[in-house]
TIDREN-655001 format. One record per residue (C-alpha): x, z, y; residue in three letters. Coordinates in steps of 0.02 Angstrom, whole numbers, padded with zeros to 5 digits, always signed. Each point is the difference from the previous one (the first is absolute). Example, Ala and Ser with C-alpha at 12.3 -4.5 7.8 and 13.67 -1.06 7.14 Angstrom:
% residues 2
+00615+00390-00225ALA;+00069-00033+00172SER;
END
This chain:
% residues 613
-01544-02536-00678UNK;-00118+00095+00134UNK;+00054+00155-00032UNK;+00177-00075+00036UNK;-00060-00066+00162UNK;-00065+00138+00053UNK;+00183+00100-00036UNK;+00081-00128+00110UNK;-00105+00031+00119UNK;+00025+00164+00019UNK;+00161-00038+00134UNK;-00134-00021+00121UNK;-00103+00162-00015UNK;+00157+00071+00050UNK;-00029-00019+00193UNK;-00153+00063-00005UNK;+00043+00158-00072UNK;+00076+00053+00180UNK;-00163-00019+00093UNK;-00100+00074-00146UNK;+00138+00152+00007UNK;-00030+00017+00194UNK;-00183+00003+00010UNK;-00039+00150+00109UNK;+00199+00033+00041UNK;+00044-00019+00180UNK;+00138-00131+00052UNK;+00093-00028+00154UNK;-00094-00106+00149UNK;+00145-00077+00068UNK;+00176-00088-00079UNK;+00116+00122+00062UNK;-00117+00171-00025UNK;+00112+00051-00146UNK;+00168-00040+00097UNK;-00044+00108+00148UNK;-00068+00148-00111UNK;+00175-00016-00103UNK;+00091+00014+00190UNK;-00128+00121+00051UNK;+00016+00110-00159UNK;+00184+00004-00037UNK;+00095-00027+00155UNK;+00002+00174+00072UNK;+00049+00157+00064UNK;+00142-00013-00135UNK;+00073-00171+00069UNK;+00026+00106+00167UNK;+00078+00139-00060UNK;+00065-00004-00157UNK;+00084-00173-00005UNK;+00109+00026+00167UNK;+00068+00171-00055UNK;+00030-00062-00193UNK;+00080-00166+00093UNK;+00109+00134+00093UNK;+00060+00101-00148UNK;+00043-00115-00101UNK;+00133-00117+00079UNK;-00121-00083+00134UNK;+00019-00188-00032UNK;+00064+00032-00182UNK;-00170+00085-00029UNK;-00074-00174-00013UNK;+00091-00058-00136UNK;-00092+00135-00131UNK;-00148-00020+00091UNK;-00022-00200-00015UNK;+00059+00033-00189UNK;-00163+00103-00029UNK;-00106-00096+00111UNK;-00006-00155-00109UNK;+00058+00075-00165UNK;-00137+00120+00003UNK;-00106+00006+00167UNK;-00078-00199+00003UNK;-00009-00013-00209UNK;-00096+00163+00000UNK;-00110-00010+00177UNK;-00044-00180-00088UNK;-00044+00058-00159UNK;-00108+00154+00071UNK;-00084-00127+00108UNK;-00013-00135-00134UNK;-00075+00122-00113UNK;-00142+00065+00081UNK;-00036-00173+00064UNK;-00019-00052-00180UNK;-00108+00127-00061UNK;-00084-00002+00159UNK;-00001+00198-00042UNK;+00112+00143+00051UNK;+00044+00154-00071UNK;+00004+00022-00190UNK;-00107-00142-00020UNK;+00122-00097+00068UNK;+00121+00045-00136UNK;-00130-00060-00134UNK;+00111-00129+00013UNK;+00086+00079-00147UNK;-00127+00150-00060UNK;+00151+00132-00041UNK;+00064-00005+00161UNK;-00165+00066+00113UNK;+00089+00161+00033UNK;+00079-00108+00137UNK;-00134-00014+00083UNK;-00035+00188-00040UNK;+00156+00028+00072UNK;-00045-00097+00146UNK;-00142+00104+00051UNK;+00089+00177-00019UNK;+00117-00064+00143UNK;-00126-00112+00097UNK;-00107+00190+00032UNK;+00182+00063+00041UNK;+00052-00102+00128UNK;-00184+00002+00069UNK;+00021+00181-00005UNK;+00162+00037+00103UNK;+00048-00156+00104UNK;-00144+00017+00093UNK;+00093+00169+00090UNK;+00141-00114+00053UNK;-00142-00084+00104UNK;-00063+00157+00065UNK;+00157+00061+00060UNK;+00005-00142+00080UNK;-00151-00004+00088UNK;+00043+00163+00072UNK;+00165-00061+00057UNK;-00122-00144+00073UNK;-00097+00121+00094UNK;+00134+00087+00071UNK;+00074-00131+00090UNK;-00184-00042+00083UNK;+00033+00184+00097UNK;+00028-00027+00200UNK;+00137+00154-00026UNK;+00184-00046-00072UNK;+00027-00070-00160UNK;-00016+00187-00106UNK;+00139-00045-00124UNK;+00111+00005+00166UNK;-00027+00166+00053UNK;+00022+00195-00060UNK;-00163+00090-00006UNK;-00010+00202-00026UNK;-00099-00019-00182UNK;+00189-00086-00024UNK;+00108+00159-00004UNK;+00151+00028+00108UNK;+00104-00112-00112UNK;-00067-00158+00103UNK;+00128-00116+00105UNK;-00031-00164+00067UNK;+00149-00061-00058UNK;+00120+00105-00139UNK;+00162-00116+00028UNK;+00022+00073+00177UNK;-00042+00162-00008UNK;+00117+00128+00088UNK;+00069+00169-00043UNK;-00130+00068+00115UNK;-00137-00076-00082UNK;+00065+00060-00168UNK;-00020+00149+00043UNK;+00121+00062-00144UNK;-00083-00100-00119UNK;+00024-00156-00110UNK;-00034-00164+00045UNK;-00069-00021-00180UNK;-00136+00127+00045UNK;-00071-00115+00129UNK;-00118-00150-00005UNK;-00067-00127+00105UNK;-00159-00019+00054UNK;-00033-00186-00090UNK;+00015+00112-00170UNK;-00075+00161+00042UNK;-00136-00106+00044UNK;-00019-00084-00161UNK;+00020+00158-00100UNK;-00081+00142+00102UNK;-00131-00102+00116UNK;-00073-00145-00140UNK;+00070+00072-00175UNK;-00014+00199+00065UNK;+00126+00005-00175UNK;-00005+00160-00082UNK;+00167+00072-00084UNK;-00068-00037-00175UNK;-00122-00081-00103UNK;-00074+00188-00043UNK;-00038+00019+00184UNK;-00149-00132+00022UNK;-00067+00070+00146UNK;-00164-00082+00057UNK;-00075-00163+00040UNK;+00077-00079+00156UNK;-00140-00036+00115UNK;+00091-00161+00088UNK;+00076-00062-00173UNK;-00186+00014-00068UNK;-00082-00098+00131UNK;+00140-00136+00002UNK;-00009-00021-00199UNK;-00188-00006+00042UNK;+00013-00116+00151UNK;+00129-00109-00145UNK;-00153-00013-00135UNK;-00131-00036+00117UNK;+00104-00162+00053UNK;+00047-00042-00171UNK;-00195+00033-00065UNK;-00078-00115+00141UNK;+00141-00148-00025UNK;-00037+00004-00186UNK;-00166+00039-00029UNK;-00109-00194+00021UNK;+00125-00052-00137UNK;+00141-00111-00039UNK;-00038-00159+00114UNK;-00007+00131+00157UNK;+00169+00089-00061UNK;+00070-00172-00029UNK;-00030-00041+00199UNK;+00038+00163+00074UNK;+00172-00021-00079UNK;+00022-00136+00094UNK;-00010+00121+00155UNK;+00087+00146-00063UNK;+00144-00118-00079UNK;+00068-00092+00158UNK;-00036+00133+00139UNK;+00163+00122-00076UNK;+00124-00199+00009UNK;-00065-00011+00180UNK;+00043+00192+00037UNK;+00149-00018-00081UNK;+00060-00117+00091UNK;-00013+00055+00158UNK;+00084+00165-00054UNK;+00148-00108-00074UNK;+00002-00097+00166UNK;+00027+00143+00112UNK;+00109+00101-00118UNK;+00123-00164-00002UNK;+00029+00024+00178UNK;+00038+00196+00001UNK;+00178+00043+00049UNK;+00075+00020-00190UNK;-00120-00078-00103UNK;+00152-00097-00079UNK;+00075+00150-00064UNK;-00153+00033-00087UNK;-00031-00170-00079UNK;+00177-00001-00036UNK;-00035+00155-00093UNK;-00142-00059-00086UNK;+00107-00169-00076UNK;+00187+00028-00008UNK;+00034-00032-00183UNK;+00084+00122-00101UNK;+00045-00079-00172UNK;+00070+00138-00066UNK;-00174+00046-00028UNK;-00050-00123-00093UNK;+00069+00093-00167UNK;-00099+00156+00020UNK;-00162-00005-00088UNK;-00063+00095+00112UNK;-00017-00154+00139UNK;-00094-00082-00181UNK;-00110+00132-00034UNK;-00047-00009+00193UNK;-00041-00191-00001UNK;-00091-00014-00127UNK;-00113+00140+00015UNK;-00026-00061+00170UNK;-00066-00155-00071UNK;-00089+00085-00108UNK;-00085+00096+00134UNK;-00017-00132+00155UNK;-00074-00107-00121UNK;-00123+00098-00092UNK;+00035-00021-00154UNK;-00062+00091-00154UNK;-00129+00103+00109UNK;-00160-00129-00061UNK;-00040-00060+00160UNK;+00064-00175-00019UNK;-00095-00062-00152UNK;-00170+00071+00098UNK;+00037-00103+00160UNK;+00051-00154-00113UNK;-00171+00025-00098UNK;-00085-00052+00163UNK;+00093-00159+00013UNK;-00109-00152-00076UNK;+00059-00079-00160UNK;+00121-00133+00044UNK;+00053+00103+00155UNK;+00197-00022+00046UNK;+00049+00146-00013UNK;+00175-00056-00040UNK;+00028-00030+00193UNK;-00082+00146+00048UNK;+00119+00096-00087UNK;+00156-00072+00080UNK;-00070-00006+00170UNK;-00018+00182-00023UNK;+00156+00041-00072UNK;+00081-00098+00152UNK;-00118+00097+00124UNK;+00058+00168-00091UNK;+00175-00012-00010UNK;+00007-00063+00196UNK;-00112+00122+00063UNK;+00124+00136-00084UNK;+00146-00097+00057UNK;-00051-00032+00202UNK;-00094+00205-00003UNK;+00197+00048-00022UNK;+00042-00082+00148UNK;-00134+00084+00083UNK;+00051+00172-00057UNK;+00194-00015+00010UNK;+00015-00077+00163UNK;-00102+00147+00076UNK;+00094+00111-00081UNK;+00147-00069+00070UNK;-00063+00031+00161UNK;-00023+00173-00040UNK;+00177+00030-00069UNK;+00062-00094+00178UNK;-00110+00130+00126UNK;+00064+00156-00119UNK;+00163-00061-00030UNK;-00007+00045-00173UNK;+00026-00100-00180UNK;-00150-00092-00030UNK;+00019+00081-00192UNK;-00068+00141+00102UNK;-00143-00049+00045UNK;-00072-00109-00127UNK;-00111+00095-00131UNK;-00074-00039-00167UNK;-00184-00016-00039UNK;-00147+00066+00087UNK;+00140+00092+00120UNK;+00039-00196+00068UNK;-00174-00014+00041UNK;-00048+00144+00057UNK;+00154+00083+00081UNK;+00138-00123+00033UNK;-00065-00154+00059UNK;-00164+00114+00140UNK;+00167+00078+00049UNK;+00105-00164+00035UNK;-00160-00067+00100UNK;-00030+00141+00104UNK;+00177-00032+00037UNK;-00048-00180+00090UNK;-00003+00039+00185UNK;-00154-00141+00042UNK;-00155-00007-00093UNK;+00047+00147-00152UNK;-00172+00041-00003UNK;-00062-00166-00039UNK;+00133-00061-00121UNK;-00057+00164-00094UNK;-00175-00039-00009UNK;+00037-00189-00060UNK;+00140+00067-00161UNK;-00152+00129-00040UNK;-00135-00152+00021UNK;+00109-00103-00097UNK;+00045+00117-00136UNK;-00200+00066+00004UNK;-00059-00188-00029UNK;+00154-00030-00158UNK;-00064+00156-00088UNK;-00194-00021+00020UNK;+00006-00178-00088UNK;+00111+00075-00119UNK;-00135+00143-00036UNK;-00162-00140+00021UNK;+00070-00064-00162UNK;+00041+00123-00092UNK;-00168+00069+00020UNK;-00076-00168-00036UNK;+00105-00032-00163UNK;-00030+00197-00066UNK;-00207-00039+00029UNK;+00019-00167-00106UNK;+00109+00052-00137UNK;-00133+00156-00032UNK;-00158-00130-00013UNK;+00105-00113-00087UNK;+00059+00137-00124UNK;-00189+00053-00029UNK;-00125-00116+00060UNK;-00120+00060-00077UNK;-00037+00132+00135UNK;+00025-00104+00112UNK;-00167-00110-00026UNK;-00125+00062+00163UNK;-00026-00079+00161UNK;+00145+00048+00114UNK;+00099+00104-00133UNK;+00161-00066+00100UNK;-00050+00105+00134UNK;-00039+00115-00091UNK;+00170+00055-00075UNK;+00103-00043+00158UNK;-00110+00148+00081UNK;+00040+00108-00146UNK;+00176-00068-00020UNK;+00032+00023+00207UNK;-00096+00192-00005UNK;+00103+00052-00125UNK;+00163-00067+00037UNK;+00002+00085+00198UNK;-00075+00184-00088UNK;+00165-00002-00139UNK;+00100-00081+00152UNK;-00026+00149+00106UNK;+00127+00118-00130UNK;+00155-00151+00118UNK;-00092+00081+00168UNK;+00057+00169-00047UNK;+00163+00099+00054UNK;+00056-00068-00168UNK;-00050-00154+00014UNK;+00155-00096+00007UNK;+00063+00076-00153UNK;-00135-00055-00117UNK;-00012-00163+00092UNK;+00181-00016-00042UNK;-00058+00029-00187UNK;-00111-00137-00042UNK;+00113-00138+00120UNK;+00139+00046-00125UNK;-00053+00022-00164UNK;-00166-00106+00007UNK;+00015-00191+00048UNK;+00218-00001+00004UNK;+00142+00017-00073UNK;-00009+00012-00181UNK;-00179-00030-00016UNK;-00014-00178+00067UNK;+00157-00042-00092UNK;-00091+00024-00151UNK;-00155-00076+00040UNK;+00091-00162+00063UNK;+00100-00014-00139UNK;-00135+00027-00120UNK;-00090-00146+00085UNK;+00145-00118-00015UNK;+00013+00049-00194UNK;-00206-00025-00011UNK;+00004-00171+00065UNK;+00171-00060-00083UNK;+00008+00043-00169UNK;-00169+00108-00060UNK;-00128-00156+00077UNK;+00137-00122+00038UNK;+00076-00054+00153UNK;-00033-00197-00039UNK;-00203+00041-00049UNK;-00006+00082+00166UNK;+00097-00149+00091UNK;-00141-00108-00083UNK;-00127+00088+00059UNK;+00071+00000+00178UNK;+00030-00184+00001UNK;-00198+00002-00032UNK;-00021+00075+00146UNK;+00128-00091+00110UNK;+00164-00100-00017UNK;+00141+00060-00033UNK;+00171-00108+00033UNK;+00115-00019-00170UNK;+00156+00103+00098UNK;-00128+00127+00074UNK;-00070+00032-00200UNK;+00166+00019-00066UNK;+00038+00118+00166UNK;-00145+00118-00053UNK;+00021-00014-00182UNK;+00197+00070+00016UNK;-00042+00121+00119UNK;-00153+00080-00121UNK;+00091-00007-00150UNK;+00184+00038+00061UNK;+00035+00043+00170UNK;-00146+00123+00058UNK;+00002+00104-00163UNK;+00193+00013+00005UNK;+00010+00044+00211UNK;-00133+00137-00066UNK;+00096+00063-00119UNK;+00148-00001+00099UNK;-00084+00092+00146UNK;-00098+00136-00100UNK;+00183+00030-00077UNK;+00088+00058+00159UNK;-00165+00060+00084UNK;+00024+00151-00158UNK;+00164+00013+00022UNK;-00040+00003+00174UNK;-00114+00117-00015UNK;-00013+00169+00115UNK;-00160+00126+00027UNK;-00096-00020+00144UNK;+00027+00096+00130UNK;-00058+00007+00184UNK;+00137+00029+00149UNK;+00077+00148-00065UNK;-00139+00076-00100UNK;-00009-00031-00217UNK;-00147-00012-00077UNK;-00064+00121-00111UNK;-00009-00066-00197UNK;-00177+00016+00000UNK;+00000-00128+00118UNK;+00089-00102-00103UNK;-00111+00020-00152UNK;-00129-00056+00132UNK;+00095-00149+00044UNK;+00062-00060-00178UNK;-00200+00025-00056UNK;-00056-00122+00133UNK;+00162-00129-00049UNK;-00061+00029-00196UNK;-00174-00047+00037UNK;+00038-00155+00070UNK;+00134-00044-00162UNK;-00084+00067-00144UNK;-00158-00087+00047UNK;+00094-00165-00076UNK;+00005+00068-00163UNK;-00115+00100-00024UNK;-00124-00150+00054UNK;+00083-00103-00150UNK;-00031+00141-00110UNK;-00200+00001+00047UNK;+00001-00179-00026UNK;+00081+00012-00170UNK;-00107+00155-00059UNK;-00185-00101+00086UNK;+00056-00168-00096UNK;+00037+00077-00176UNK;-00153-00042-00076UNK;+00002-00196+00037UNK;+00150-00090-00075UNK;-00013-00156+00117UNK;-00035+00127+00169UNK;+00187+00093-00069UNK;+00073-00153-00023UNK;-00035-00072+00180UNK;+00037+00159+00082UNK;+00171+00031-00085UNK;+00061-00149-00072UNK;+00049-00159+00116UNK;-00033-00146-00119UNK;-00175+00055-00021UNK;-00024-00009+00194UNK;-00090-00126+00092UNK;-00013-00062+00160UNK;-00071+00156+00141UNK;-00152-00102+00069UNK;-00060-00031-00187UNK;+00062+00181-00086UNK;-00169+00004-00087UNK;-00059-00095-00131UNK;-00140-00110+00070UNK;-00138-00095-00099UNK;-00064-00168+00000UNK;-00162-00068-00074UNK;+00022-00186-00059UNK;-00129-00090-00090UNK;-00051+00183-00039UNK;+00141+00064-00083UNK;+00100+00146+00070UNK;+00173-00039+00045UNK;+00124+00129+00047UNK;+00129-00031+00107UNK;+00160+00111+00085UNK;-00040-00067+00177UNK;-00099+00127+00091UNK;+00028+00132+00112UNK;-00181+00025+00008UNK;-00114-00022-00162UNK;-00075-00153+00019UNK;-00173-00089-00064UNK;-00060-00157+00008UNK;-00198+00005+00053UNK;-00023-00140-00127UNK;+00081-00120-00128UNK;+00131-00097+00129UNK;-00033-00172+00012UNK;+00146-00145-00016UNK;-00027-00042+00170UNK;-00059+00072+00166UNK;+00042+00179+00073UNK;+00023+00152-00123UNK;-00097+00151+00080UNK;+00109+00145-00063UNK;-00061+00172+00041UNK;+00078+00174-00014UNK;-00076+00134-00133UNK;
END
């Protein structure tokens, strides 16, 4: 009968188990840390440019319709699950995913793209910063006017040019100055990717300027990163505002917004307008890159993190939503004072950034100068949080993955130095003449597209069938609680609804499918070899991973059995076999995540003093 006693009361070692697990693991200091770090981290530079010109495309108001579809068929399920997970484990990475041993690689996979998007978004923030500077000069704007470094094929404005200042040329020969700027004064773009060139002097010092911010914000750890967010997450709504404000009251802003919303249902049958929602969810949100399970492995145990994730997918979606206003009514304005189609004028990608939108504010006859400087504070401040994080969730998942070398006083520092050091020296090959054609490289083929598809989808299938979407519901509702409609919400989605949408979308995103090219100029295949390579690393870390774990477990029947087979599973906290002493006789036990040992025989009453081996 004691040793049955002492099974029973095994329910209540359970809680324990979480503090024991954090010991030495840092957690958020305040309720809303995590919440603010989500904003912070995924609400950014692709909610201002990417949504409103996707919106456009794709039948304006109609647009919504595929895009709410993949929000909460795959977007919430999956951002909960990510979160849910590494708030479980209280781990990230591929320790995360011990959750069910074959499928580390995911967290494997994790880290490839984590050190890519480290890597390359970073130059986004740069280019910025430059753009930053140059509207701090007491001169005019310099995206406004036609310098000599320029060429002769410089006009002000190319929709009013004469005959005389043709000159007996094209008008397709000429540029403005907004995107001569962007391409021969920040980019100093070179014909081809063979034709490098050298290191930009003012691109260097801005990607260094960039790290040195993202270094100091980071650097005292998690609890300082989790209140600088707080800064860096409301200063872009409070900038945006004001530019959405003033560009409501320019002559023509309602053509714009009209633009930006009149629905087009016809386009609701192209899968194009699907493939375009829901890999905007997929990359507004985050999801698939490993970021989310590291922030939710800083939440405490019976954290709500639930909430958090629909707050945030709220704050997301509206911040996309009300940016589009932003951008379209001021590009109505600029289709008014040129007289021109507003399909003219609107661009796609970095070009809306960093061509269309400087051009339509220079355009602003009081105060250009300053409304400038606010769209590049504001779009500085939504891609610095973005990169804090990233940064931040890279450094974790590498001590988490090997913490073993990772044991010295300060060791945190230690790697974000290295990490930091040797992210800006490979960043410098973006600072180059080429530079924007590798850059465009790793954005396509390393954390989109295809590659996240995969990685989401594999998570889904993880979860729902290999460890079991009701296990991992139980251990959630250990955590926090979970309402009976919300349970059978999630459970649909993970075993239904987000595999089939990713199916669906990797489906027409190959048949879809088109080589990357940049303006007018193709990549070379070599490039592309490049570029798959990079994709494959990220994929064939899954399986590969289950292979390893397969191969390292084939000498221990019960160690194959757990990794591969699901009724031999138990619960994540308790994977390993722990063993109690009672009345001095070993029993063995599946409840462990740690190996356990009693310091002596337990008694029948009193506290049990259990201590890790």
């Amino acid at each position: 009968m004691t040793m049955t006693k002492k099974e029973k009361s095994l329910d209540n070692v359970a809680p324990e188990i979480a503090t024991i697990d954090r010991e030495g693991r840092e957690t958020w200091s305040g309720k809303f840390d995590c919440l603010m770090t989500l904003i912070g981290f995924s609400v950014g530079l692709g909610n201002i440019w990417r949504f409103p010109y996707l919106c456009f495309k794709n039948g304006g108001g109609v647009f919504l319709i595929p895009y709410c579809i993949a929000l909460f068929g795959v977007g919430v399920p999956l951002l909960f699950l990510q979160i849910a997970l590494g708030q479980f484990m209280s781990r990230s990475g591929p320790d995360a995913w011990n959750l069910y041993p074959l499928s580390k690689g995911l967290g494997v996979a994790s880290i490839f793209i984590q050190s890519y998007v480290s890597l390359y978004y970073i130059v986004i923030i740069a280019w910025i910063i430059y753009y930053f500077y140059s509207t701090l000069t007491l001169e005019a704007l310099p995206w406004t006017t036609c310098l000599e470094s320029y060429g002769k094929f410089c006009h002000n404005d190319t929709f009013k040019m004469s005959s005389e200042d043709l000159n007996g040329s094209s008008p397709a020969d000429f540029k403005e100055p907004a995107e001569l700027f962007w391409t021969k004064g920040v980019l100093g773009l070179s014909e081809s990717m063979e034709s490098i060139g050298g290191v930009q002097l003012h691109m260097a010092l801005s990607l260094l300027v960039a790290w040195i911010i993202v270094y100091v914000c980071i650097i005292r750890g998690i609890k300082w990163t989790g209140k600088i967010v707080w800064f860096t997450g409301l200063v872009p709504y409070a900038m945006l505002l004001i530019l959405l404000i003033r560009a409501l009251t320019l002559e023509g802003a309602m053509t714009g917004v009209k633009f930006y919303l009149q629905p087009d249902f016809s386009k609701l049958w192209q899968g194009s307008v699907w493939l375009d929602a829901g890999t905007q969810i997929l990359f507004s949100m985050a999801l698939g890159e490993g970021t989310l399970p590291t922030l939710g492995s800083y939440n405490k145990f019976h954290h709500n993190s639930l909430r958090d994730s629909f707050m945030y997918s709220i704050v997301n979606c509206m911040t996309s939503f009300i940016g589009g206003f932003c951008i379209f009514a001021t590009l109505g304005y600029m289709a008014h004072e040129r007289n021109i189609p507003i399909t003219e004028v609107t661009e796609k990608g970095p070009g809306l950034t960093f061509i269309a939108y400087p051009k339509a504010l220079s355009l602003i006859p009081y105060g250009s100068k300053v409304l400038s400087a606010l769209f590049f504070f504001m779009m500085l401040f939504l891609g610095l949080d973005s990169e804090f994080v990233a940064v931040e969730g890279l450094t974790c998942q590498i001590m988490d993955a090997v913490p073993k070398l990772f044991r010295f006083r300060f060791s945190r520092q230690v790697l974000l130095t290295f990490v930091s050091i040797l992210c800006y020296s490979i960043g410098l090959i973006f600072t180059t003449n080429a530079g924007m054609y590798f850059f465009q490289i790793l954005d396509f083929y390393s954390a989109s597209g295809f590659v996240v598809l995969f990685l989401c989808f594999s998570q889904a299938i993880t979860i729902a069938y290999l460890y079991g979407g009701k296990r991992f519901m139980n251990d959630i509702e250990s955590m926090m609680h979970i309402g009976k409609v919300m349970k059978l919400y999630l459970l649909f989605c993970w075993y239904v609804a987000t595999p089939v949408i990713c199916v669906f979308i990797t489906v027409i995103y190959w048949l879809k499918f088109s080589p990357l090219k940049y303006a007018d100029y193709t990549y070379p295949l070599w490039s592309s070899i490049i570029g798959w390579t990079i994709a494959l690393s990220s994929c064939l870390a899954v399986p590969v991973t289950a292979l390893y774990q397969v191969y390292i477990s084939r000498s221990d029947l019960t160690l194959l059995k757990t990794a591969v087979l699901k009724e031999h599973q138990v619960h994540p906290k308790t994977e390993m076999p722990f063993r109690i002493m009672t009345s001095g006789v070993e029993a063995n036990t599946t409840f462990g995540a740690i190996d356990f040992t009693a310091e002596e025989p337990l008694p029948k009453k009193g506290t049990w003093h259990i201590s890790a081996v």
